[in-house]
VOMI-627081 format. One line per 2 residues: their letters; for each residue x, y, z of N, C-alpha, C. Coordinates in Angstrom, 2 decimals, m for minus. Atoms other than C-alpha are relative to their C-alpha. Layout:
BEGIN
A	X Y Z X Y Z X Y Z ~ ...
END
This chain:
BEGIN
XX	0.81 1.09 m0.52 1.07 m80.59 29.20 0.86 m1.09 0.63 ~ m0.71 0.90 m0.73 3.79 m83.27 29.84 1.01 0.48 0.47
XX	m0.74 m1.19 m0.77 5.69 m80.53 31.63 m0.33 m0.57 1.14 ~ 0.72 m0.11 m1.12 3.10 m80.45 34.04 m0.32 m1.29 0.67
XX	0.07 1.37 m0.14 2.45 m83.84 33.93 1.07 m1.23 0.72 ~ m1.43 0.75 m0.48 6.35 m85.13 34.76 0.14 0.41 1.29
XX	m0.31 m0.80 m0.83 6.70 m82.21 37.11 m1.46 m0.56 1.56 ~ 0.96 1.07 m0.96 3.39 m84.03 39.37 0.34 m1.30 0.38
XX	0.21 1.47 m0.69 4.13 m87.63 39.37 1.75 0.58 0.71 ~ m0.96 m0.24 m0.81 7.62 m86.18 40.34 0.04 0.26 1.27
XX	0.45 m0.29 m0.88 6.38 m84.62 43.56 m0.84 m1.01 0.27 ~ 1.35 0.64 m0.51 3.27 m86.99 44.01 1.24 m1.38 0.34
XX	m1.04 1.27 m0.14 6.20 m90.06 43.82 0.80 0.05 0.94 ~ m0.48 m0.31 m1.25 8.55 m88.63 46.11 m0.23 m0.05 1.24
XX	0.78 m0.24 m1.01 6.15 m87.64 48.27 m0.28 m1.15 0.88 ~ 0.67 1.92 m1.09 4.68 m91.24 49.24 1.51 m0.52 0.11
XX	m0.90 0.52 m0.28 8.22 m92.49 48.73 0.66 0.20 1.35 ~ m1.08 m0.18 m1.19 9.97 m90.37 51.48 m0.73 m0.87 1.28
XX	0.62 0.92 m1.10 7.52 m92.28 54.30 1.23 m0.95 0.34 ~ m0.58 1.48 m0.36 8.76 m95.44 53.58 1.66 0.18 m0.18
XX	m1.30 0.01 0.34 12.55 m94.65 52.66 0.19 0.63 1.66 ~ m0.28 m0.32 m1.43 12.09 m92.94 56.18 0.16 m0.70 1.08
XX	0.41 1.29 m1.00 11.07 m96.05 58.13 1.36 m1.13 m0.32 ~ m1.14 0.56 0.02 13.54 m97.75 56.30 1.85 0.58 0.02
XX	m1.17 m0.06 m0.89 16.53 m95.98 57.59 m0.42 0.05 1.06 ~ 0.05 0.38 m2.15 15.48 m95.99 61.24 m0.52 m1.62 0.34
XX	m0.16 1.59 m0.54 14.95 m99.52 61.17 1.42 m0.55 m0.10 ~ m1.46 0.40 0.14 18.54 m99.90 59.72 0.93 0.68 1.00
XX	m1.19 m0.98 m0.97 19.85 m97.49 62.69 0.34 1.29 m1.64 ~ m0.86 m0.90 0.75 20.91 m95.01 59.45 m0.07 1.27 m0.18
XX	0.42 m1.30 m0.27 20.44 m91.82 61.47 1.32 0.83 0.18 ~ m1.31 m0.69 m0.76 22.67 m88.98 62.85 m0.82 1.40 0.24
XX	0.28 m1.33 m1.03 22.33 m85.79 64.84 m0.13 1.25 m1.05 ~ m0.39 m1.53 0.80 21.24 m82.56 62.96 0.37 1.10 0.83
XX	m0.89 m0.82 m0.61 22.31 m79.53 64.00 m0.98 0.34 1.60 ~ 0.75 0.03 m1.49 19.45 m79.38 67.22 0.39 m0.57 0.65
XX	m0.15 0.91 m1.02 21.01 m82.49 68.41 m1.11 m1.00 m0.18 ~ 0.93 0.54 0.21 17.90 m84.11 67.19 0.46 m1.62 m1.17
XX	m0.71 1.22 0.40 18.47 m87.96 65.88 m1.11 m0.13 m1.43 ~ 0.67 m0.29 0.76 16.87 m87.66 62.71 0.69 m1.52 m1.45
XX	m0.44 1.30 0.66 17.10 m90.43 59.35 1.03 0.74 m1.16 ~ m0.91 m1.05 1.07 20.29 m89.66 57.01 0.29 m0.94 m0.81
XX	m0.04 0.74 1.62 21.05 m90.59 53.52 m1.65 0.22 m0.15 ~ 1.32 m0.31 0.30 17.41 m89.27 52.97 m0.30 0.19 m1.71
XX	m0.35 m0.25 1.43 18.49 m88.36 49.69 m0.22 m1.15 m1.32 ~ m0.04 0.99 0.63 18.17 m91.65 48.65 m0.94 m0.16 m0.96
XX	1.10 0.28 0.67 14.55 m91.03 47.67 0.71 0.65 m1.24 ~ m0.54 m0.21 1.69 16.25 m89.35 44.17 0.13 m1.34 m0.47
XX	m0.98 0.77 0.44 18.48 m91.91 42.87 m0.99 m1.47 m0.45 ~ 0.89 1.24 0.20 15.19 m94.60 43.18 m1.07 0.69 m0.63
XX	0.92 m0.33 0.63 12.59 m92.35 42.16 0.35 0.20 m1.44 ~ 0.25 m1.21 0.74 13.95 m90.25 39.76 0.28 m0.49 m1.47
XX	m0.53 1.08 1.13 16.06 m92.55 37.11 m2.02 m0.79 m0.79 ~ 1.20 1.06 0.40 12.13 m94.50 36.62 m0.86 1.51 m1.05
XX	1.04 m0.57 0.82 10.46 m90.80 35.34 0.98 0.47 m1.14 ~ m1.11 0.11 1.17 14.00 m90.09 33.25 m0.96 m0.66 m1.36
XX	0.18 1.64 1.09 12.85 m93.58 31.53 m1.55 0.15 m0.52 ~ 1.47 m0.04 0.36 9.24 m92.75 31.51 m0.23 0.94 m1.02
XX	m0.02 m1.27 1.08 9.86 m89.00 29.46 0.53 m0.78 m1.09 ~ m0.52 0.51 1.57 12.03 m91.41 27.20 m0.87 m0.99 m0.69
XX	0.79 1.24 1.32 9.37 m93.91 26.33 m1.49 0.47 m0.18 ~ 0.72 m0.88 1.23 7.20 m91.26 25.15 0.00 m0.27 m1.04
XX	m0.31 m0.34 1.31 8.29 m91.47 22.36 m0.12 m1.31 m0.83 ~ 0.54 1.41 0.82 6.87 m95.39 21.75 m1.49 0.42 m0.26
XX	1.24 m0.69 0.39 3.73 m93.24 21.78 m0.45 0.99 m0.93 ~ m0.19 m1.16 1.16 4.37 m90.88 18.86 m0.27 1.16 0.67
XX	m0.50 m0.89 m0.63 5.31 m88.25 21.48 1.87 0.35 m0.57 ~ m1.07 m0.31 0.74 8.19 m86.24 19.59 0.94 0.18 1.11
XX	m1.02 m0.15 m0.66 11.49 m86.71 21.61 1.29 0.38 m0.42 ~ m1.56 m0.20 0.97 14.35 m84.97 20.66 1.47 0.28 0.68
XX	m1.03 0.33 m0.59 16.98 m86.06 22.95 0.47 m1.64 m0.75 ~ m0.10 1.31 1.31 18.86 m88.80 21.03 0.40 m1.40 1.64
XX	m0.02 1.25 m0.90 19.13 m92.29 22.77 1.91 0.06 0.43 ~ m1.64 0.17 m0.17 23.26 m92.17 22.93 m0.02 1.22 1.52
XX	m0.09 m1.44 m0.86 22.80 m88.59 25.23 m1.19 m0.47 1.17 ~ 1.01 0.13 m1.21 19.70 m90.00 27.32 0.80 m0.89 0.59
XX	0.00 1.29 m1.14 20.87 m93.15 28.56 2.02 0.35 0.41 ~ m1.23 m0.72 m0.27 24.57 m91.40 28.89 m0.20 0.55 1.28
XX	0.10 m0.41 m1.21 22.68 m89.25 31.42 m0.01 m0.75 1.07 ~ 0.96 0.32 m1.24 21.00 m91.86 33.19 1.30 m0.73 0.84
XX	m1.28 0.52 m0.49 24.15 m93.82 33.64 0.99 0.83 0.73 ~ m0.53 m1.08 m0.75 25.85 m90.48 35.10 m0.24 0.17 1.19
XX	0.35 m0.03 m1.67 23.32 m89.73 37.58 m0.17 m0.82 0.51 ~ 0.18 1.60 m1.47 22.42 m93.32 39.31 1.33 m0.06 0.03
XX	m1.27 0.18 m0.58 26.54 m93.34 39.19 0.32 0.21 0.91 ~ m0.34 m0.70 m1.36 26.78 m90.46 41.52 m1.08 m0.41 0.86
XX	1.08 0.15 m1.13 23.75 m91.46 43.47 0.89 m1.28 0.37 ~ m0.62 1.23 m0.36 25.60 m94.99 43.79 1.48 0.48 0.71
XX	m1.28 m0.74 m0.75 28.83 m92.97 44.84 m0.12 0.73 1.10 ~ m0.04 m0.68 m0.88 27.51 m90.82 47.01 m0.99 m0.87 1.10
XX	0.39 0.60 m1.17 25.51 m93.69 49.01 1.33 m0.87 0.65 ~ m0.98 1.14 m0.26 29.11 m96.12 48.88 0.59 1.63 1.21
XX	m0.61 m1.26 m1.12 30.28 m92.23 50.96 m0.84 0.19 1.19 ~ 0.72 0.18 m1.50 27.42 m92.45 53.62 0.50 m1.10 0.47
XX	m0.66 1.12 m0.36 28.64 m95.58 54.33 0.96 m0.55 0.56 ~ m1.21 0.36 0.18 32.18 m95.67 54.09 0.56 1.13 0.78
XX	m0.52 m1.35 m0.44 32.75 m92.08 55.59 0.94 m0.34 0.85 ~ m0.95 0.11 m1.13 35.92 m91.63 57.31 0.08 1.66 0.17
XX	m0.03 m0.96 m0.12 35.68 m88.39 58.69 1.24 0.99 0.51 ~ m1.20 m0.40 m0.70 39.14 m87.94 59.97 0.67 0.76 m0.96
XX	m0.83 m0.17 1.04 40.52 m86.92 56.23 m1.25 1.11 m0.71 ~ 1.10 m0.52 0.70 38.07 m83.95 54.90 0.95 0.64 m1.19
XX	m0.37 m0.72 0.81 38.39 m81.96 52.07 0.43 m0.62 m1.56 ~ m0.29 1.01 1.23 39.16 m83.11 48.07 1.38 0.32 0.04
XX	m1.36 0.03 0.15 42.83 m82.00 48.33 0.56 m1.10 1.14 ~ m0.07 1.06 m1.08 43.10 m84.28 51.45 m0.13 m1.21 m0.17
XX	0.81 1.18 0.87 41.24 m87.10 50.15 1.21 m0.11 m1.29 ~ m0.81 0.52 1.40 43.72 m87.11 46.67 1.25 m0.25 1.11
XX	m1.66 0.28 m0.59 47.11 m86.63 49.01 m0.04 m1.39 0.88 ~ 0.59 1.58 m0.95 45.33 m89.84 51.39 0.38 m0.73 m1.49
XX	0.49 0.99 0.82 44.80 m91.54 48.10 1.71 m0.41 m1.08 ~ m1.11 0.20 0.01 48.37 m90.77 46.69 0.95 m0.59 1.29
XX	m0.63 0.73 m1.01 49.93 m92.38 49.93 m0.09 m1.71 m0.12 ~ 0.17 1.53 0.10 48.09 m95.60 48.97 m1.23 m0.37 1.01
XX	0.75 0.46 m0.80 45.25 m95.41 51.26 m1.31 1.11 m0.53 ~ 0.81 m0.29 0.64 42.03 m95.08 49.66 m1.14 0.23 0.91
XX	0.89 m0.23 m1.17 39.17 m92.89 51.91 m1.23 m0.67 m0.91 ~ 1.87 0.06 0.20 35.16 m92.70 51.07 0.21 1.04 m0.94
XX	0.51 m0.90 0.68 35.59 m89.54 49.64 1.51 0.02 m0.97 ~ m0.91 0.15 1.19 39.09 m90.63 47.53 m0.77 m0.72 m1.43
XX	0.66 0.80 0.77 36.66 m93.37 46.19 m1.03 0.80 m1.05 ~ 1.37 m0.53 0.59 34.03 m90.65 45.17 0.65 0.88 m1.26
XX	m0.90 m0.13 0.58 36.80 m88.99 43.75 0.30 m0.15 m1.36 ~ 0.04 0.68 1.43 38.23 m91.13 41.48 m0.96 m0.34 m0.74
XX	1.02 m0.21 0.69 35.16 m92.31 40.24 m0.83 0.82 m0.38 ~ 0.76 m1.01 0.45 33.45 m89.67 40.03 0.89 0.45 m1.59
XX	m1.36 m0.95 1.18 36.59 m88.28 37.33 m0.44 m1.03 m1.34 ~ m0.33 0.96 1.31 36.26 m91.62 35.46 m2.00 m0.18 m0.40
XX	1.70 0.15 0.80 31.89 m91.71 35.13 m0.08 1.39 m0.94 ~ 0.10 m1.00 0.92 32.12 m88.09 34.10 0.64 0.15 m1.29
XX	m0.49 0.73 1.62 34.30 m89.27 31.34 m0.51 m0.96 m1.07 ~ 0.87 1.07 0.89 32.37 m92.06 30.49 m1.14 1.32 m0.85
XX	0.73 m0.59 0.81 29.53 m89.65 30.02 0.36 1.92 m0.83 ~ 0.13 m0.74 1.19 31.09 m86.86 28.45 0.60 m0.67 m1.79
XX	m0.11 0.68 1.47 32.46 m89.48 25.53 m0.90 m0.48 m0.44 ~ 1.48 0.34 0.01 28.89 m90.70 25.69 m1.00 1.18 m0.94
XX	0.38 m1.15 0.99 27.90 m87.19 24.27 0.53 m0.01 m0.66 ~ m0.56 m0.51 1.37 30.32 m86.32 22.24 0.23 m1.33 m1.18
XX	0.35 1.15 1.01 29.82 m90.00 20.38 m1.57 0.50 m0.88 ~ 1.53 m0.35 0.17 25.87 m89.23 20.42 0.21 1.37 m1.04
XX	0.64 m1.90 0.76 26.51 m85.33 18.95 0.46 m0.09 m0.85 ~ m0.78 m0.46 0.87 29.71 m85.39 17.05 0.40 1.13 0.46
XX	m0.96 m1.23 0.24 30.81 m82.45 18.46 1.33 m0.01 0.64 ~ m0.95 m0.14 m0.19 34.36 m81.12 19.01 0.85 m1.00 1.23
XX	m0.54 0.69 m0.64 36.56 m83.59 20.70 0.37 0.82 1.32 ~ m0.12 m0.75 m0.86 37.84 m80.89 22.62 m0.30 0.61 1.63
XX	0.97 m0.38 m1.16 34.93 m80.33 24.80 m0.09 m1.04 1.06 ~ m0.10 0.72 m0.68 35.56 m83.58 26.17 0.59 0.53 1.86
XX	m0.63 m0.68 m1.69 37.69 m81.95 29.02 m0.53 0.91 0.72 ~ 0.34 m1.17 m0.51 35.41 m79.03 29.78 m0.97 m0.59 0.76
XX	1.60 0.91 m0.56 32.55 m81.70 30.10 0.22 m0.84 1.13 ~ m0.04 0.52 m0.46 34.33 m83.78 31.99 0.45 0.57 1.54
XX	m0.23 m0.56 m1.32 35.29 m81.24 34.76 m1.04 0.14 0.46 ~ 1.23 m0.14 m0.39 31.76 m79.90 34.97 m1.01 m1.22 0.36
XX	0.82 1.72 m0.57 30.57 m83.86 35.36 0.57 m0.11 1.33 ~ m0.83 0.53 m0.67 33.20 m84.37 37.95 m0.53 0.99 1.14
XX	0.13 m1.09 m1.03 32.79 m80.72 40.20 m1.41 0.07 0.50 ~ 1.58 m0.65 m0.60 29.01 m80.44 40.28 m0.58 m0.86 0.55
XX	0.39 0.81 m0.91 28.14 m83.26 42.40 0.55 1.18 1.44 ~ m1.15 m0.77 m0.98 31.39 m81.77 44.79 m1.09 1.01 0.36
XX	0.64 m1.35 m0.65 29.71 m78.42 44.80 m1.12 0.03 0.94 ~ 1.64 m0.41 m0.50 26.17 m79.04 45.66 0.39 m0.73 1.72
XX	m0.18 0.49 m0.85 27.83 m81.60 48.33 0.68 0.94 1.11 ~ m0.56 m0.72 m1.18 29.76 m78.96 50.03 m0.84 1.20 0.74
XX	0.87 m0.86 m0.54 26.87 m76.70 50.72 m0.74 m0.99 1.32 ~ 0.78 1.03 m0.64 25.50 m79.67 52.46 0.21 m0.09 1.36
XX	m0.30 m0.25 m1.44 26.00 m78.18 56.04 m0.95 0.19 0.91 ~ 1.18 m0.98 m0.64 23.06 m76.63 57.18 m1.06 m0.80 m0.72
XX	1.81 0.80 0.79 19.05 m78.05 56.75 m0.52 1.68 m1.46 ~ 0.41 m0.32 1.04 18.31 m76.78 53.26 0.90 1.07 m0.68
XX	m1.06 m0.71 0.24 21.30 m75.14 52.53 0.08 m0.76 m1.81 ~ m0.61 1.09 1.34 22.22 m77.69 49.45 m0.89 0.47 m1.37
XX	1.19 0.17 0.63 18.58 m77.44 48.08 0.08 1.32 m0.51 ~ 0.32 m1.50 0.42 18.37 m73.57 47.64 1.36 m0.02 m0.80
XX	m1.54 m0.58 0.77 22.13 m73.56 46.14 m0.51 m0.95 m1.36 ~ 0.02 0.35 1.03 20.80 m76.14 43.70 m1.48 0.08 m0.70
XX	1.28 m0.90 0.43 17.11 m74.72 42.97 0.78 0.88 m0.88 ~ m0.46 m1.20 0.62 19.03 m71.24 42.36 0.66 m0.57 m1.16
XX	m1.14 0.25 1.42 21.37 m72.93 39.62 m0.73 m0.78 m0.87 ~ 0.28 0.40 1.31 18.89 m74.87 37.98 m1.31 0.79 m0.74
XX	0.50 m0.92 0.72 16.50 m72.45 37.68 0.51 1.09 m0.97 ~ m0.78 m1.11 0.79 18.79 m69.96 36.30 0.09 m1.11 m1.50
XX	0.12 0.54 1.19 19.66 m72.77 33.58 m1.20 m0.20 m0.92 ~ 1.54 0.53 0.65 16.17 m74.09 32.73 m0.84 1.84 m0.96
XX	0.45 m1.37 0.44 15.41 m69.85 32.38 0.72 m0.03 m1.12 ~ m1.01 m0.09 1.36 18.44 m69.74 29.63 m0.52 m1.02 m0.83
XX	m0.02 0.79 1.15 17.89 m72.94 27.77 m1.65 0.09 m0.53 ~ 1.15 m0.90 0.88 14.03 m71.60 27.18 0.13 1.04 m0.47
XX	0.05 m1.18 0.97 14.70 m68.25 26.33 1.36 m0.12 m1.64 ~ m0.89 m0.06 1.66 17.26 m69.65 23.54 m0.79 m1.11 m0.34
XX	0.96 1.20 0.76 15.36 m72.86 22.77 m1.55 m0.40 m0.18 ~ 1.24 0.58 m0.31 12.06 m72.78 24.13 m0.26 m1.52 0.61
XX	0.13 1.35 m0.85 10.64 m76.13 25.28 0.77 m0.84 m0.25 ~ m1.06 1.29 0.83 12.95 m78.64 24.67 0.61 m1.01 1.24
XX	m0.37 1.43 m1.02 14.38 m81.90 26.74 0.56 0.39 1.30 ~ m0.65 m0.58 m0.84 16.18 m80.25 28.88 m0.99 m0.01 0.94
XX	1.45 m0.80 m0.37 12.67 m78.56 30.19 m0.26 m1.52 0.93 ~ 0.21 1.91 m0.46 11.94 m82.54 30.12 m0.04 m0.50 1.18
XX	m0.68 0.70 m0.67 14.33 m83.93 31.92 m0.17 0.84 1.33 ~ 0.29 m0.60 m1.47 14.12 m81.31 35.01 m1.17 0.25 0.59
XX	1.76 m0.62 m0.85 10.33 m81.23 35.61 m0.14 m1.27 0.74 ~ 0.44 1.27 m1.15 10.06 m84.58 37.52 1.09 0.48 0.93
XX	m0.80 m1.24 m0.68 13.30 m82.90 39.36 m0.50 0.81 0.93 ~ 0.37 m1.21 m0.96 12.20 m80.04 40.14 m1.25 m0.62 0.96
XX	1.19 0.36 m1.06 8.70 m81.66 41.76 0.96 m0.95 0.65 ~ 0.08 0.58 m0.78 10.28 m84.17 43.54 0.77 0.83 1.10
XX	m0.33 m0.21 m1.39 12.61 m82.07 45.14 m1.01 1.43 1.09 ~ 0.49 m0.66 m0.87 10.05 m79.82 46.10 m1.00 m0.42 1.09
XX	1.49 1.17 m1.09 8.04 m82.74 47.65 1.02 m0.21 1.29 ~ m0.94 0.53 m1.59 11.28 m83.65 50.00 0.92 1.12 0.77
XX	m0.69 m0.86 m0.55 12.51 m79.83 50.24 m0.64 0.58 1.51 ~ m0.06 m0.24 m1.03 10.48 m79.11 53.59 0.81 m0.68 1.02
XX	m0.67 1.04 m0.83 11.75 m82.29 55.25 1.41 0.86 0.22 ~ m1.34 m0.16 m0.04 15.33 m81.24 54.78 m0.30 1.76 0.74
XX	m0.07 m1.26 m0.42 14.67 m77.19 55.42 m0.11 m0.41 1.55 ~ 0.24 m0.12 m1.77 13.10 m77.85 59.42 1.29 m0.83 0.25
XX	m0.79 0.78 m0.63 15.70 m80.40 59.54 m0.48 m1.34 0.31 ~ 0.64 1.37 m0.96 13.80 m83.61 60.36 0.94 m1.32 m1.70
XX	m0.91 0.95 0.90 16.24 m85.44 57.43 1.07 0.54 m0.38 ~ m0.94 m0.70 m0.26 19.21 m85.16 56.59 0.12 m0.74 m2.09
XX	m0.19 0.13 1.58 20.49 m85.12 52.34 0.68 m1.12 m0.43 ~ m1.12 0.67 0.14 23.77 m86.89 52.82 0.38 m0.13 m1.10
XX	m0.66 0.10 1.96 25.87 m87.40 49.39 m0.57 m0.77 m0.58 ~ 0.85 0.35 1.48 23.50 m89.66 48.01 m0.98 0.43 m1.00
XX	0.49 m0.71 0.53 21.45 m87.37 47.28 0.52 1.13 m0.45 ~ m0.37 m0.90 0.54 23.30 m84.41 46.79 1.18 0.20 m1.17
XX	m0.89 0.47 0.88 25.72 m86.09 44.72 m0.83 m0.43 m1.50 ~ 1.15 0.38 1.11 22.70 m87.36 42.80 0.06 1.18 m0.83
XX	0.60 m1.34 0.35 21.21 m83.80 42.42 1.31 0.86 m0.43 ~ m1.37 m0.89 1.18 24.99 m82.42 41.45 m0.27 m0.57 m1.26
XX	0.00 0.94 1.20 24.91 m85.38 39.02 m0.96 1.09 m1.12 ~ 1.00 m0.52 0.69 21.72 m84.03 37.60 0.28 1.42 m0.80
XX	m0.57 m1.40 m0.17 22.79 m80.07 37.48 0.86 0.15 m1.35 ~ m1.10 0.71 1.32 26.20 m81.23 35.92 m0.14 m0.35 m1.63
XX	0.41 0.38 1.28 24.27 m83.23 32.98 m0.61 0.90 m0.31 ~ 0.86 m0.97 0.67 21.99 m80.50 32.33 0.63 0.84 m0.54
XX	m0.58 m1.29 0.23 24.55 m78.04 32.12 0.77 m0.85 m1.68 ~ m0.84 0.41 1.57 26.75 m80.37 29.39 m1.18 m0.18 m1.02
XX	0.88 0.32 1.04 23.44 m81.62 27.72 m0.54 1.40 m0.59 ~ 0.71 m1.44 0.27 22.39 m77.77 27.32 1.05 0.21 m0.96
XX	m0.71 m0.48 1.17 25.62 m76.97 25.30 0.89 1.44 m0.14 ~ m0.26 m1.43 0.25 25.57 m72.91 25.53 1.39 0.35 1.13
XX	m1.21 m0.72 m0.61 27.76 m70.37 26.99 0.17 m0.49 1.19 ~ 0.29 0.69 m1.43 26.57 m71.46 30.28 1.16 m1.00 0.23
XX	m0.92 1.44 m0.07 28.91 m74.70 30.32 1.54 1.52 0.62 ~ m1.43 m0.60 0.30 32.30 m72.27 30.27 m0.58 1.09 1.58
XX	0.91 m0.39 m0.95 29.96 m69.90 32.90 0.23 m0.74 1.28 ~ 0.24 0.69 m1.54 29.16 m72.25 35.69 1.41 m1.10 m0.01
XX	m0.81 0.33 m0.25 32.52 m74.13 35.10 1.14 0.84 0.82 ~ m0.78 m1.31 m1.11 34.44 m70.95 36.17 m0.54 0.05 1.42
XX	0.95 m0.01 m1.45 31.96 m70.76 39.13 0.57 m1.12 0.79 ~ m0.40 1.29 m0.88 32.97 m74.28 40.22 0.87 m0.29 0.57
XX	m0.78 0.51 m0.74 36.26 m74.26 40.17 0.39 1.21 0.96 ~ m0.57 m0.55 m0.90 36.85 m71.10 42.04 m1.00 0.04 1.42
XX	0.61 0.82 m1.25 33.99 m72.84 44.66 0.96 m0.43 0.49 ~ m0.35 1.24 m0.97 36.03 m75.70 45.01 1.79 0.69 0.38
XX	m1.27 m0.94 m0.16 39.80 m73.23 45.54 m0.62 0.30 1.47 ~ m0.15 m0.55 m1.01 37.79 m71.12 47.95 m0.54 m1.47 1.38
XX	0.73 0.48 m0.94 36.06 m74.26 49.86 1.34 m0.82 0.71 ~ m1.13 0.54 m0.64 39.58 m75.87 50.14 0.81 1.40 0.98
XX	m0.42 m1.30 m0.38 40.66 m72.03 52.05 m0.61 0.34 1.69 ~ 0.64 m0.37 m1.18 37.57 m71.47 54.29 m1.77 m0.16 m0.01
XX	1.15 0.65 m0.10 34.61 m72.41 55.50 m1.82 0.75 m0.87 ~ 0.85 m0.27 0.46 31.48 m72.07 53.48 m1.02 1.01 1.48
XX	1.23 0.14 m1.32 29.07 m71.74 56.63 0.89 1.42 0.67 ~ m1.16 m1.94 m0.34 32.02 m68.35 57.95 m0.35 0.81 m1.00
XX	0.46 m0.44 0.83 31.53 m67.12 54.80 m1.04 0.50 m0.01 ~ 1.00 0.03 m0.11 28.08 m66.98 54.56 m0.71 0.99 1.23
XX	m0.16 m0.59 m1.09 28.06 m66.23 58.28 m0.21 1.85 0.06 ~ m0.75 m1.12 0.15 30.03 m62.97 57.36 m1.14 1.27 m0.97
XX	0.62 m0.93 0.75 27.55 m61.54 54.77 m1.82 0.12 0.39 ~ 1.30 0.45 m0.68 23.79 m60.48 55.98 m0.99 m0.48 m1.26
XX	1.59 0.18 1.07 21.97 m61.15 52.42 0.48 m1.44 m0.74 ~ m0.19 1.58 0.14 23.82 m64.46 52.32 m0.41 m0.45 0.83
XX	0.33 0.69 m1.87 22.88 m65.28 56.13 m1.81 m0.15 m0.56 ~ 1.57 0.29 m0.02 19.17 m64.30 55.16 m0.23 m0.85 m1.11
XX	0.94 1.07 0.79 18.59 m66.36 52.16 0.63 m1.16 0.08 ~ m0.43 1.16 m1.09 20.80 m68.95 54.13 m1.20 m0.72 1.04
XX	0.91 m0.03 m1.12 18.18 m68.63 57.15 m1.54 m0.68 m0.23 ~ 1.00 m0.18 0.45 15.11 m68.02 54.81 m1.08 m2.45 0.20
XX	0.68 1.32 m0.12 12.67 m70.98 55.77 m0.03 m0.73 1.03 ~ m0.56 0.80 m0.66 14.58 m72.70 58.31 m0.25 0.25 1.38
X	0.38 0.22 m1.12 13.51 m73.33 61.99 1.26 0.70 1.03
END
């Protein structure tokens, strides 16, 4: 019931939101060319980072209603502080973009020189919020100190990842659908309903309220959103716990090896049942 319930105002919120978040980048000029050549509004993404933090807060104050919540307060507001981080990081990178310096090995060797880019900034911070919130858990759980470092890579990379798909109209969205469905499938068939479930049903509707926009192309994601929606991914995967964590950490880092090598979009290119569910949707 409040599945279904999160997973609606998620979509129904979005929905009216993207209008006006639309109007207000093309009044600010805060467009750019998608791949038609078409002048379209970017940082679109933004609608997350304002919507999404308010139904977070809304699943948590359930529970002033004798709605049983069993995410502990140290691990919720850990998250929330995670993802509006990266949403706040990845709008200071629409912004700030210097496009002359790509890549995260580029960006650290810029940043060791003494000259700090957009995406050194996202960087470092990014390294030091995902720390905050994996000591944020492991205060909240008690568990193994250890895990601190596993948590804090998987906080740090899964923004990165979802951001480097972020080439193509709806490219980002399907790479981070596919990964959180796959999770949300695991942490029910070992837990059944549980916060997790929660926490991704306003998620999942909103981004299916702003995933046409982005598929035709008529917006564009930019890192505030997809930095958001790593954010999100990221926490789910540490707040989940299981094998998964050790799983999609392997996955990440030999993403972010091959993305420093060669181009996602060649790649892709190269294989036809990556090209078609690349394609699938898209104008």
């Amino acid at each position: 019931m409040y599945l279904i319930f999160l997973f609606v105002c998620g979509f129904l919120l979005v929905k009216v939101s993207l209008s006006l978040i639309i109007n207000l980048l093309i009044d600010a000029s805060i467009v750019d060319k998608n791949y038609r050549g078409e002048t379209v509004p970017a940082a679109l993404g933004l609608v997350f980072p304002l919507v999404l933090p308010f139904l977070f807060l809304f699943y948590y104050g359930l529970k002033f209603f004798s709605v049983p919540i069993e995410i502990n307060s140290g691990e919720f507001f850990a998250f929330l502080f995670f993802t509006t981080g990266f949403g706040l990081l990845g709008l200071a990178d629409d912004f700030l973009k210097n496009n002359h310096e790509k890549g995260f090995r580029q960006h650290l060797t810029m940043l060791w020189q003494g000259k700090l880019t957009s995406g050194g900034l996202k960087a470092l911070f990014g390294l030091l919020f995902s720390l905050i919130f994996a000591v944020g858990v492991w205060l909240s759980t008690g568990q193994r100190w250890w895990l601190l470092f596993p948590h804090t890579l998987v906080g740090a990379l899964a923004p990165n990842i979802v951001n480097l798909f972020d080439l193509r109209p709806g490219r980002a969205i399907k790479v981070f659908l596919l990964g959180l469905v796959i999770l949300l499938l695991s942490s029910y068939l070992s837990k059944g309903v549980n916060p997790m479930l929660y926490l991704s049903a306003p998620v999942l509707g909103g981004v299916l309220a702003y995933f046409p926009l982005d598929l035709k192309g008529r917006g564009m994601l930019g890192d505030t959103g997809a930095n958001f929606l790593g954010g999100v991914f990221g926490g789910l995967v540490i707040l989940e716990g299981s094998i998964l964590l050790w799983i999609i950490l392997l996955i990440f880092v030999v993403l972010q090896i091959i993305a420093e090598k060669i181009s996602f979009t060649k790649l892709i290119e190269k294989y036809s049942f990556l090209k078609f569910f690349d394609d699938l949707g898209r104008d």
